[in-house]
Steps between C-alpha positions, in 0.01 A plus 500: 500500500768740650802565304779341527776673666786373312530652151754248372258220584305368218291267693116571453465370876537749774562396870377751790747551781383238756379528870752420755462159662510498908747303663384139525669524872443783739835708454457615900482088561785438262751782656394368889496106407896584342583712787415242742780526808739118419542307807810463643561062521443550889237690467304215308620253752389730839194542309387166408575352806280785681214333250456814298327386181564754266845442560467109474356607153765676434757269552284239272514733220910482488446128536272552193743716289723411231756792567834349607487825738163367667622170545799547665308710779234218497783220612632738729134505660435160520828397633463746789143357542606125460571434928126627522330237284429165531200484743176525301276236376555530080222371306429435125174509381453398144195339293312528141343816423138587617593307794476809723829509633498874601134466701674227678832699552272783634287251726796247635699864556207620663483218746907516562493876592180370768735279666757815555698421227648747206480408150717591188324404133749433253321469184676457175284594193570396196586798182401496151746341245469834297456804645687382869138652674417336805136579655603451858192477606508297838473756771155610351396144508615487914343831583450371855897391553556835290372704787669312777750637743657147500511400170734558157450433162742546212371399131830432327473465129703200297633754253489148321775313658346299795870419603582850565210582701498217669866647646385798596180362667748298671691824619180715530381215762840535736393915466173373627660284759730779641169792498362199825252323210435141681332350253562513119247404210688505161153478200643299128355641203327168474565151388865496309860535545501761765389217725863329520644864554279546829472152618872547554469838760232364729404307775176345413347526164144513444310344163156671454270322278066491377302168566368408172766655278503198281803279318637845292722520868653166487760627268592721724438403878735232554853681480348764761283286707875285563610865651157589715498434841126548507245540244167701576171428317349934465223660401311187691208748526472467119575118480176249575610343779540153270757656282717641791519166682555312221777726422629461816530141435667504226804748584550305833529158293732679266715637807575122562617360252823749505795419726513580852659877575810596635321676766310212667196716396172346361407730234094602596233577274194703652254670369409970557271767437701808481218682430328374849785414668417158549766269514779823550575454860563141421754519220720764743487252777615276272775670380617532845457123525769457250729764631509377855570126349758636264675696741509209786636266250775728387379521082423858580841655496637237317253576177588877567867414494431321164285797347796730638753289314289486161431866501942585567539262184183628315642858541868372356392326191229852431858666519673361301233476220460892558884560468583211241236666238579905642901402378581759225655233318219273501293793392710530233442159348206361619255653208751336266522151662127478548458554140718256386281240738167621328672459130552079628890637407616409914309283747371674810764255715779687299403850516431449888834341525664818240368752716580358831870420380497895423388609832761311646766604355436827689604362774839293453 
């Protein structure tokens, strides 16, 4: 063992000078990536109007950030975009996991771009509770609308507040709007909360489901299925044929026995095969069904003009939460007061009540 270099160190250990580590990120990549030219606001808007993707991305990623400095560009953005919106077809797509949503994204998006259309994916996927990670992983699952001229897909992770991302899905879809996207799929993380959040940005929301799934759904199915304007059986080339019509059966006497819709729609149950494509051509008809009845009957805009009006006082009340608990002087007390709840020695009514009388007084 080599000795050690330090004389005034008694330890009987000695520790070898150690090898450098490389850089876990290229230092060429790290200079270039920070040195990246900014984007003036009108350059963003020229660009995503022109349909430039990378700067669509761009302009995503601000939507994305936390950085006060980000999101003031990112209204900027959107408000310059907002007369250029409005005229795609927005879509939610939601069901259980293992239903194959992404092979029928990739095989309903597939047919779409056929008929001359362009498609923008929005997917939002959800992020572990502890490390924040998010695996992102649906553009390698839609390899085929990953190589297309005329489609878009953006994975956006949760970050773990399904709220928040549902607002910037919301604003990432007007970006999409603006770039001349006509049709707009937005992909839930699966059966759960996020499927209020995107019910309320969409036109026509789609409720994926297996034939022979069993009662474990019933818990479930029935707050979603009141929010589906059609229900399709995939995966039918797995099903025996006995399963998938009995399945059919069953959702479509379900449908009936909720109330009628405001929309004077019927909501359909049918049955696909995203892998074969059977059954794919019939759902997008379908959805056109209900858009050209919608629109002729005037619920179209109207719905929009409710989503519009949740969304203005969705954004006021995330506000004021932010601000209320950012106040320095609630800051100041708010460890305190919570403890005081936990010790039973003030009820939760009070402390709420303590706290808002303090943020108040701010403002008298």
């Amino acid at each position: 063992m080599p000795k050690n270099p330090d004389k005034n160190n008694d330890s009987s250990l000695s520790v070898n000078k150690g090898v450098e580590q490389n850089h876990s990120i290229n230092p060429d990549s790290r200079k270039q990536f920070s040195q990246r030219q900014a984007l003036s606001i009108d350059e963003y808007v020229e660009g995503i109007k022109a349909g430039d993707r990378t700067i669509l991305s761009r302009a995503i990623t601000l939507i994305e950030s936390s950085l006060p400095e980000h999101q003031e560009q990112a209204q900027k953005i959107i408000e310059r975009c907002l007369p250029d919106t409005g005229n795609a077809i927005r879509i939610g797509i939601t069901g259980v996991p293992g239903v194959g949503k992404s092979t029928f994204i990739e095989s309903l998006g597939n047919h779409i771009i056929e008929q001359g259309q362009k498609l923008a994916v929005l997917a939002i996927d959800p992020s572990s509770t502890r490390s924040k990670g998010s695996i992102l992983g649906d553009k390698t699952r839609m390899e085929t609308l990953s190589n297309s001229d005329q489609a878009y897909i953006r994975p956006s992770p949760t970050g773990g507040s399904l709220g928040g991302v549902a607002r910037k899905t919301r604003e990432a879809m007007y970006l999409c709007e603006a770039a001349g996207y006509d049709t707009i799929f937005i992909e839930t993380v699966g059966v759960g909360q996020s499927e209020t959040a995107v019910h309320s940005m969409v036109d026509f929301f789609l409720l994926l489901m297996l034939a022979g799934a069993g009662d474990e759904l019933q818990g479930i199915k029935r707050g979603i299925m009141e929010m589906a304007d059609a229900i399709a059986i995939n995966k039918t080339d797995e099903a025996p044929q006995q399963a998938v019509q009995q399945a059919l059966r069953e959702y479509k006497n379900a449908l009936h026995l909720y109330p009628e819709t405001e929309s004077g729609w019927t909501p359909q149950v049918t049955s696909c095969s995203a892998l074969t494509n059977q059954g794919i051509a019939d759902i997008w008809q379908l959805i056109l069904d209900y858009i050209e009845l919608t629109k002729k009957n005037g619920y179209f805009q109207t719905r929009r003009n409710q989503q519009a009006r949740h969304w203005m006082h969705d954004t006021i009340e995330r506000q004021l939460s932010s601000h209320f608990f950012e106040h320095p002087a609630i800051k100041k007390r708010q460890s305190e007061i919570e403890q005081k709840v936990l010790a039973g020695e003030l009820s939760s009514f009070r402390a709420a009540q303590q706290l808002l009388e303090l943020y108040f007084k701010h403002f008298r």
